[in-house]
C-alpha positions as CSV (number, residue, x, y, z in Angstrom):
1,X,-7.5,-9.2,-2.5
2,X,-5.7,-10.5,-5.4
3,X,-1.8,-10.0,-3.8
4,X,-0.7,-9.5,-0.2
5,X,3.2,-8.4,1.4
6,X,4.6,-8.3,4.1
7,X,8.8,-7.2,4.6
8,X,10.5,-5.2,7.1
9,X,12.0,-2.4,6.3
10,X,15.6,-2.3,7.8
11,X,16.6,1.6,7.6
12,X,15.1,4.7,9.3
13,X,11.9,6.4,8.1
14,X,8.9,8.6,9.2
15,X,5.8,7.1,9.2
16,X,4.8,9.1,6.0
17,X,7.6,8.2,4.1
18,X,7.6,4.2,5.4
19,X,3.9,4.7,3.4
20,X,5.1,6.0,0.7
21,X,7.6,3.3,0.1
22,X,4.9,0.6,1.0
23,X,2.5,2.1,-1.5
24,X,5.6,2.4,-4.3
25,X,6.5,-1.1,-3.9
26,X,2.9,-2.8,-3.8
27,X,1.9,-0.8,-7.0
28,X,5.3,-2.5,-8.7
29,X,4.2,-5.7,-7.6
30,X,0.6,-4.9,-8.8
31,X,2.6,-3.6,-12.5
32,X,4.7,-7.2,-12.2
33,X,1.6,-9.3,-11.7
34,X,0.1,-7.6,-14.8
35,X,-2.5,-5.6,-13.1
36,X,-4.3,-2.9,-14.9
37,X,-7.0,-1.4,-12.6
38,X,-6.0,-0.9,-9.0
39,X,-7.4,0.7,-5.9
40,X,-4.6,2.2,-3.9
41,X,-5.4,3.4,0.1
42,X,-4.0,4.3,2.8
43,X,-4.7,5.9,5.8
44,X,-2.2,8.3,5.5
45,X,-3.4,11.6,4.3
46,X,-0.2,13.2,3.4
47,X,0.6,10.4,1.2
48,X,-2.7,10.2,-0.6
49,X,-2.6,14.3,-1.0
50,X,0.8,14.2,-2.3
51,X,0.0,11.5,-4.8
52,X,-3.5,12.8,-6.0
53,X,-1.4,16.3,-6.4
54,X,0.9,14.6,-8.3
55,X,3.5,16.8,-5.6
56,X,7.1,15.4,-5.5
57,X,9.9,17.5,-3.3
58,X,13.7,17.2,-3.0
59,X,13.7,14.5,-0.4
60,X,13.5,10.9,0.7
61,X,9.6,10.9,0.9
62,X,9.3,13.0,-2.4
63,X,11.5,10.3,-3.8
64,X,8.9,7.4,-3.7
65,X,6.1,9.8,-4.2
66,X,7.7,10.1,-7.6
67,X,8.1,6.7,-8.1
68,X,5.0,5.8,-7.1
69,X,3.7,8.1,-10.1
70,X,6.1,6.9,-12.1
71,X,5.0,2.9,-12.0
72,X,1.4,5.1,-11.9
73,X,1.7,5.5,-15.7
74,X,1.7,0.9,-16.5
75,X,-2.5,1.1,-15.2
76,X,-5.5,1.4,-17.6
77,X,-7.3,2.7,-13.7
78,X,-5.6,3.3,-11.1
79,X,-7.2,5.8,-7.9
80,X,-5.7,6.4,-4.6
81,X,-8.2,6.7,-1.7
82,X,-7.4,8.1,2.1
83,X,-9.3,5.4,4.6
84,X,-9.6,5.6,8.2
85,X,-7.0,4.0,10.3
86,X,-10.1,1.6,11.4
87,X,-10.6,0.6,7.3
88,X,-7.1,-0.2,6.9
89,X,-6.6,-3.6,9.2
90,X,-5.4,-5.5,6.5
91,X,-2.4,-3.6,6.2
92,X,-1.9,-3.2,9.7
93,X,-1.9,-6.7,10.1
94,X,0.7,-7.3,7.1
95,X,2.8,-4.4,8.8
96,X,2.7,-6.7,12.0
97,X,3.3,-9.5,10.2
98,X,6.6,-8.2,8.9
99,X,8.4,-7.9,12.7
100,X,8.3,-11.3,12.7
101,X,8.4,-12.9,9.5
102,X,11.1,-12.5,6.5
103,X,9.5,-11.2,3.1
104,X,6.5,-12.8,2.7
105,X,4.3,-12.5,-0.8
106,X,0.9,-14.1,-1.4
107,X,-1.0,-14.5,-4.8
108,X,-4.4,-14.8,-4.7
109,X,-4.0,-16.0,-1.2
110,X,-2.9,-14.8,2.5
111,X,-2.9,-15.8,5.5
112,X,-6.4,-16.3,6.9
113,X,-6.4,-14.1,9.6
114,X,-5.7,-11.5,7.3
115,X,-8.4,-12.8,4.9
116,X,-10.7,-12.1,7.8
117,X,-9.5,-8.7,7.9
118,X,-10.6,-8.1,4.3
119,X,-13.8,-9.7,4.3
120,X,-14.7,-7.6,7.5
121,X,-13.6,-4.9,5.5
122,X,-16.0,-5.3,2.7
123,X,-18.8,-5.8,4.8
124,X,-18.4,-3.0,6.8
125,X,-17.1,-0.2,5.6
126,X,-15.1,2.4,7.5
127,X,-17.0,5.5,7.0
């Protein structure tokens, strides 16, 4: 984990398009930080589909889809992957994490409970 965030988000949205704008804004921090190869996951399959499909629509969750491609176009590699709800703890723990605490950015360090998160992530998997 090279960057972690954590901010609420202090209007309305579906859990699909809260994602979307979570994914939008992490990739422009990954483009601001001068990253060129990124992994991209989530555990929401609607938002992967909708970005691998490259599929934007006339509405708020279209809107950061096409955003999200947009900033897309500033990495040499860049794939988005759909992961389990179990493989994605890290971000549930930064979701938690922003209830309670303003913005919070990290470079090349987190938190180490959420460190813990990732290295349980790399050694096992979610299938």
């Amino acid at each position: 984990m090279k960057t972690a965030g954590a901010w609420p988000i202090r209007f309305p949205l579906q859990a699909h398009e809260a994602e979307a704008l979570a994914l939008y804004v992490g990739m422009n921090f990954a483009k601001d930080c001068c990253f060129t190869d990124i992994i991209v996951e989530s555990d929401n399959l609607e938002v992967v589909n909708a970005l691998k499909q490259r599929k934007c629509n006339d509405s708020c969750f279209g809107t950061f889809i096409a955003d999200a491609l947009s900033v897309s176009r500033n990495f040499r590699s860049l794939s988005f992957t759909h992961v389990r709800r179990t493989g994605n703890r890290v971000a549930h723990e930064l979701a938690q994490l922003a209830l309670t605490n303003p913005i919070s950015m990290w470079m090349e360090d987190a938190p180490n409970h959420v460190l813990n998160l990732a290295y349980l992530d790399i050694l096992a998997p979610s299938d």
